[in-house]
C-alpha positions as CSV (number, residue, x, y, z in Angstrom):
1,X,51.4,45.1,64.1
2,X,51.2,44.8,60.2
3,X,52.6,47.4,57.8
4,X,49.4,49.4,56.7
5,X,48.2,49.5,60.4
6,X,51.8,51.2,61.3
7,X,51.7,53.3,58.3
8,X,48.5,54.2,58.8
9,X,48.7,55.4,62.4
10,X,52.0,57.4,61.3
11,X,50.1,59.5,58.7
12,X,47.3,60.1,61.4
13,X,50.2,61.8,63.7
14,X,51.6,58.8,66.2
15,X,54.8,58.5,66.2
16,X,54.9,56.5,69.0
17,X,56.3,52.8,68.3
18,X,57.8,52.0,71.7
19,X,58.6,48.3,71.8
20,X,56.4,47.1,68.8
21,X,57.0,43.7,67.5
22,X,57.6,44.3,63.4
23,X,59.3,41.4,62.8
24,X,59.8,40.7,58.9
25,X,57.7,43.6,58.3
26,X,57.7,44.3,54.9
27,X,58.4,49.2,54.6
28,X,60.2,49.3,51.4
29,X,60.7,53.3,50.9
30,X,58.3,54.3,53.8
31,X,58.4,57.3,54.9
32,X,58.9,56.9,59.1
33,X,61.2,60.2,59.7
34,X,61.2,61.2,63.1
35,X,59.0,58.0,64.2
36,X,59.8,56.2,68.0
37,X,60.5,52.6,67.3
38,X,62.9,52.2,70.1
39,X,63.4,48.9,71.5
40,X,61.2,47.6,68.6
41,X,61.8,44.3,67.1
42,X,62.1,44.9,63.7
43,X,64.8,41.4,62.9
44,X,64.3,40.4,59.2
45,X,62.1,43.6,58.5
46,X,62.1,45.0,54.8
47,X,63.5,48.9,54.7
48,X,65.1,49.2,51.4
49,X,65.4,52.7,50.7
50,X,63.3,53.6,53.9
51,X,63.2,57.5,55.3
52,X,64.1,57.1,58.9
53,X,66.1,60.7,58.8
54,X,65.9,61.8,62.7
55,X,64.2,58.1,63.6
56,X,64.7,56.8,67.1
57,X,65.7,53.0,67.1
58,X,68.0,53.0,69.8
59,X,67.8,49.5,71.4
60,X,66.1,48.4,68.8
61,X,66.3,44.7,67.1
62,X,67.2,44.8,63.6
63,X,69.3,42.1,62.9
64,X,68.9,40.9,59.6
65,X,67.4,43.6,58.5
66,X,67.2,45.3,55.0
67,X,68.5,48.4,54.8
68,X,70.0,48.8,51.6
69,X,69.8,52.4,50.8
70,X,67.7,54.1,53.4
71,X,68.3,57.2,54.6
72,X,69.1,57.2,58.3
73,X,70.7,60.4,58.4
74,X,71.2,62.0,62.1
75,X,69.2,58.5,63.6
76,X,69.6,57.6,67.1
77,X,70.6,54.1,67.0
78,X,72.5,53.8,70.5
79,X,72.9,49.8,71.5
80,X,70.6,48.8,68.9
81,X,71.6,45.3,66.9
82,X,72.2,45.6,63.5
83,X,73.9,42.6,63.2
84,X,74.0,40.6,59.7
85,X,72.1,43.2,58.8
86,X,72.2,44.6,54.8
87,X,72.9,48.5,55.3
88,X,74.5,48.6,51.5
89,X,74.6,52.6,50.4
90,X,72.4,53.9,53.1
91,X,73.4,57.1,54.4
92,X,74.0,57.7,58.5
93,X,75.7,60.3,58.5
94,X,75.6,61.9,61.5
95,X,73.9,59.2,63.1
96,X,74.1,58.2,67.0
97,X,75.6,54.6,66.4
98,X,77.0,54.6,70.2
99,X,77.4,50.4,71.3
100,X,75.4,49.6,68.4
101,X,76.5,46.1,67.2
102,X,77.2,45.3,63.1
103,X,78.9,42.3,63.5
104,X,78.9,40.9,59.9
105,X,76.9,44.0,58.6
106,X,76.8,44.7,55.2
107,X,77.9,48.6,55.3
108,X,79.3,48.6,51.8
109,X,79.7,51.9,50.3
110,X,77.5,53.2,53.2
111,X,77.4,57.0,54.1
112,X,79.1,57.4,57.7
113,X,80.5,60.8,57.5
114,X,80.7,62.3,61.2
115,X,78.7,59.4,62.7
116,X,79.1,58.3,66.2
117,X,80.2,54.6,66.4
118,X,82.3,55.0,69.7
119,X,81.9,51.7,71.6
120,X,80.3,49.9,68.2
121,X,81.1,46.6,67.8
122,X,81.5,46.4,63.8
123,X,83.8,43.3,64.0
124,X,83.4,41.4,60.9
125,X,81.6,44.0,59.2
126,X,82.2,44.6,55.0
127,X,82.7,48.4,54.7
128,X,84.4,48.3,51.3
129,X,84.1,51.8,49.7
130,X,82.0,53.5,53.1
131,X,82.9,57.3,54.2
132,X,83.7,57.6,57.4
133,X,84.9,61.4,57.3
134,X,85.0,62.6,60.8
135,X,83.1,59.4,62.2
136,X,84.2,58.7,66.0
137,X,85.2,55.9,67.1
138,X,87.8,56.3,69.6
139,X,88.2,54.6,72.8
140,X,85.2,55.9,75.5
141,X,87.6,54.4,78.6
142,X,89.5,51.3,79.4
143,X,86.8,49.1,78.8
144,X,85.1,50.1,76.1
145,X,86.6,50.6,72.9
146,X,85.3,50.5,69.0
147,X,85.9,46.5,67.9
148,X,86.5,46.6,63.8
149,X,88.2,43.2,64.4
150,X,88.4,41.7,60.4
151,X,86.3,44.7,59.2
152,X,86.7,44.6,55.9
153,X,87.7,49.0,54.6
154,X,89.0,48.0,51.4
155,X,89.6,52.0,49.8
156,X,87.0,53.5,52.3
157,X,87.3,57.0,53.0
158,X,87.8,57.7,56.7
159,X,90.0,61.0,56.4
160,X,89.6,62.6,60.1
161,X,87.9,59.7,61.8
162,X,88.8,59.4,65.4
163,X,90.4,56.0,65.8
164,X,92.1,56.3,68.8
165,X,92.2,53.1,71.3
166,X,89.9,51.0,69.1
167,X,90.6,47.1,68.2
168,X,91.6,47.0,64.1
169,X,93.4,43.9,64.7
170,X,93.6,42.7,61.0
171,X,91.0,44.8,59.5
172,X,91.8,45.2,55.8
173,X,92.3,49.3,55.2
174,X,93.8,48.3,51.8
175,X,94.0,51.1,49.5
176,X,92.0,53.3,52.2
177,X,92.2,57.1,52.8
178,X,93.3,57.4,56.3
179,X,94.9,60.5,56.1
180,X,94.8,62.4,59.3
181,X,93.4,60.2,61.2
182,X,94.2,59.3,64.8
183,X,94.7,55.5,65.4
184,X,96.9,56.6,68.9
185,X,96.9,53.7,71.4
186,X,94.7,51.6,68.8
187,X,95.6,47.9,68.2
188,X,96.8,47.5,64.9
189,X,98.2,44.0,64.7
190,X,98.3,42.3,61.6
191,X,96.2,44.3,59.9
192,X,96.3,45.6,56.1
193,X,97.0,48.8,55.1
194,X,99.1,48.1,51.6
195,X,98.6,51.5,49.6
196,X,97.0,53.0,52.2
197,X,97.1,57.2,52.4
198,X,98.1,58.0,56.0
199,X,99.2,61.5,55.2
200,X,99.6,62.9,59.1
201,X,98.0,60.5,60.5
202,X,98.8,59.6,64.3
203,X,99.9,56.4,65.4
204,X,101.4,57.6,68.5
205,X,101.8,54.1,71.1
206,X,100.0,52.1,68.6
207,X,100.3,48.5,68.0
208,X,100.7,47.5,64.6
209,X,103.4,44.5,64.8
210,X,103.3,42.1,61.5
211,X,100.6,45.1,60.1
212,X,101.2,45.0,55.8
213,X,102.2,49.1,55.2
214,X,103.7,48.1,52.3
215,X,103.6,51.2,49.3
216,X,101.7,52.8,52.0
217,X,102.1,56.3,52.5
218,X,103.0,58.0,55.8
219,X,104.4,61.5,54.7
220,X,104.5,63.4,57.8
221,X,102.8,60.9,59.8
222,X,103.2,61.0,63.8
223,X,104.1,57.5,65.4
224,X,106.1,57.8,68.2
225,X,106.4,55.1,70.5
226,X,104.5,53.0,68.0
227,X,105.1,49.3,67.7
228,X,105.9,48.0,64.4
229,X,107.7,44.7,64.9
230,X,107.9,42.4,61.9
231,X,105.5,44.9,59.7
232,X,106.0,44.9,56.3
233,X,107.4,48.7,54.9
234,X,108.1,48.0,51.6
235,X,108.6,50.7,49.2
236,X,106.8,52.7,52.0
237,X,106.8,56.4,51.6
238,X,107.8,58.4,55.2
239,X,109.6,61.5,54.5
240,X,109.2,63.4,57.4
241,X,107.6,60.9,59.4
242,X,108.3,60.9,63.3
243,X,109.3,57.6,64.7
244,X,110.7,58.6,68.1
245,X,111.1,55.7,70.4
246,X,109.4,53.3,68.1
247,X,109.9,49.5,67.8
248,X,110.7,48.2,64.2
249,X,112.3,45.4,65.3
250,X,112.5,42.7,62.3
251,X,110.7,44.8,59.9
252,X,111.1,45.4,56.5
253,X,111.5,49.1,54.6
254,X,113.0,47.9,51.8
255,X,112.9,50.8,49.3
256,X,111.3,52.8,51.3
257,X,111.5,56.9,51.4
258,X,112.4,58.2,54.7
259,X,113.9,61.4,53.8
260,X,114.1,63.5,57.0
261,X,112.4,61.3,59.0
262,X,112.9,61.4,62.9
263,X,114.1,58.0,64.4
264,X,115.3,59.2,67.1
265,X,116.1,55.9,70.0
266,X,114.3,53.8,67.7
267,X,114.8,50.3,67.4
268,X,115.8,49.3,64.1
269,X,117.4,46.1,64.9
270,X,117.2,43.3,62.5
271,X,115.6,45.8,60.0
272,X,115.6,45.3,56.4
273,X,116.7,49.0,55.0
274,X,118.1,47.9,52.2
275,X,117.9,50.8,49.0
276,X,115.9,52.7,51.2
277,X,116.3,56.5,51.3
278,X,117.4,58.2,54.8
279,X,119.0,61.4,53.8
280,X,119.0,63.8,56.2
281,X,117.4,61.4,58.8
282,X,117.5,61.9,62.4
283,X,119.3,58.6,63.8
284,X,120.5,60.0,67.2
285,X,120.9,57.3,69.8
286,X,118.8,54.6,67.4
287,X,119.9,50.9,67.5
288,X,120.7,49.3,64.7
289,X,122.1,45.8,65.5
290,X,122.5,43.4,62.8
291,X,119.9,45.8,60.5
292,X,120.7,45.4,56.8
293,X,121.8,48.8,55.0
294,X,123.0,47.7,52.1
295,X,122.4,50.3,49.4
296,X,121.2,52.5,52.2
297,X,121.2,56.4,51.0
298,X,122.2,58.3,54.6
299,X,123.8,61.1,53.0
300,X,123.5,63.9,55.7
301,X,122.0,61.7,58.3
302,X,122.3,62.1,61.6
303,X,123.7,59.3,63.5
304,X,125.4,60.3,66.8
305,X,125.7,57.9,69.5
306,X,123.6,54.9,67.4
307,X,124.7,51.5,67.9
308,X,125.9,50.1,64.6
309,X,128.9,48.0,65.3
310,X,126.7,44.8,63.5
311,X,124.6,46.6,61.1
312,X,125.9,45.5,57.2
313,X,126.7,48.7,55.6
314,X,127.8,47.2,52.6
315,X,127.4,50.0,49.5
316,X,125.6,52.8,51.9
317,X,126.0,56.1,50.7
318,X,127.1,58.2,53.8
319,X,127.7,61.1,52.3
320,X,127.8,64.5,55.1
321,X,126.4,61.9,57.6
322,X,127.2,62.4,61.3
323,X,128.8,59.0,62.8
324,X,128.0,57.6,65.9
325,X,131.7,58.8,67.0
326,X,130.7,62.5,66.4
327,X,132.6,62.7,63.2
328,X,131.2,63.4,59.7
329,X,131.5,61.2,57.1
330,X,133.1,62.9,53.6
């Protein structure tokens, strides 16, 4: 089927386009909203600025594809292939992107406020500068999980999104607004968030061991349990942040604002804290071993029962701290 024969049936009232073959298609700012082109084969087809609001494509083959600027808004995409496609500033928001693949898509500055993308496989994908406010993409079960694997989200906007469970093994959240969002149980490993805004978000039994947080900032951010082994906390800010149970073995905080923060049987040991800021921490059963506190502000801290009989406390300010002993430092 040619163009002007689909086009043409369209404006005569079919909407029906069940497994057509559109391949390369040329549709540049058609108007196809509310049109059935599910499992059609549209790889390589031409849809700049295309009006597919409310289209059904789910199952559909559009890898390759042009979609720079076309308005999918509220589109059923479910399993479809979109992969390598060009989806540069088109808007899906609201769109049903369940198991759709994207593998090296082109999703650059692309609307995806409140989409569903559970079980999408965006791995690879450049979504530099996309909105992804309230988008889904947590784990469905077990199995199946969102996969932005090297996704590039250089200062996206994904305040809200549902993160929880999904593989974001060294995706690049540089300068990103995560704030509020809820990465629990998601793999984090090695992935960049320098500058990022995590602003309550939840990393509750996450895994982000070697992840770059550095300048990141993690006021009042929930991470119990979370794993952040060798991960770079540089100059990080986490007043109030709760780090229960969490694993910061060999990781660096150097400078980093922890003001009230809740450590609580965390392990700190072999951490770099030097010139960070701890006052009025809670520290209560943490282990410290051989962690590095020089210049380390704990005035008020709480530190009853933590191990620190190796830790280098060499110009800390303990000020009104609680010791491990029970007694208060003056």
């Amino acid at each position: 089927m040619n163009a002007q024969e689909l086009l043409n049936r369209y404006a005569a009232g079919d909407l029906n386009f069940k497994g057509s073959t559109l391949t390369g298609v040329d549709l540049t700012r058609s108007d196809l909203i509310g049109a059935n082109l599910q499992e059609a084969d549209l790889e390589g087809a031409v849809l700049l600025f295309a009006f597919l609001t409310r289209t059904n494509l789910q199952q559909a083959n559009l890898a390759k594809a042009q979609l720079a600027g076309a308005n999918l808004n509220q589109a059923t995409l479910c399993r479809a292939n979109l992969s390598d496609a060009n989806l540069h500033g088109a808007s899906l928001q609201g769109a049903d992107l369940r198991g759709a693949h994207f593998i090296l898509a082109d999703l650059m500055d692309a609307n995806l406020i409140e989409a569903d993308l559970r079980n999408a496989d965006l791995s690879g994908a450049n979504l530099t500068g996309a909105c992804l406010r309230g988008a889904n993409l947590r784990q469905e079960n077990r199995k199946y999980s969102a996969n932005l694997r090297g996704a590039k989200l250089r200062q996206a906007d994904l305040e809200g999104a549902n993160l929880r469970g999904a593989d974001l093994a060294y995706v690049d959240f540089s300068e990103a607004n995560l704030s509020y969002v809820s990465f629990r149980g998601a793999d984090l490993h090695g992935a960049n968030l320098k500058g990022a805004s995590l602003e309550g978000a939840n990393l509750g039994d996450a895994i982000a061991a070697g992840a770059n947080l550095s300048r990141a900032d993690l006021t009042n951010a929930l991470a119990n349990r979370v794993d952040l082994s060798e991960a770079n906390l540089n100059q990080a800010l986490m007043p109030g942040t709760r780090l229960a149970d969490a694993k910061l073995t060999g990781a660096t905080l150097v400078g980093a604002v922890m003001n009230q923060s809740q450590l609580s049987r965390a392990d700190l040991s072999r951490t770099n804290l030097s010139q960070a800021q701890l006052r009025g921490a809670m520290l209560v059963e943490s282990y410290l071993g051989r962690a590095n506190l020089t210049d380390v502000d704990l005035t008020d801290a709480i530190l009853s029962r933590a191990e620190m009989s190796s830790a280098n406390l060499m110009n800390a300010v303990l000020t009104g701290a609680t010791m491990p002993d029970g007694s208060v430092h003056t």
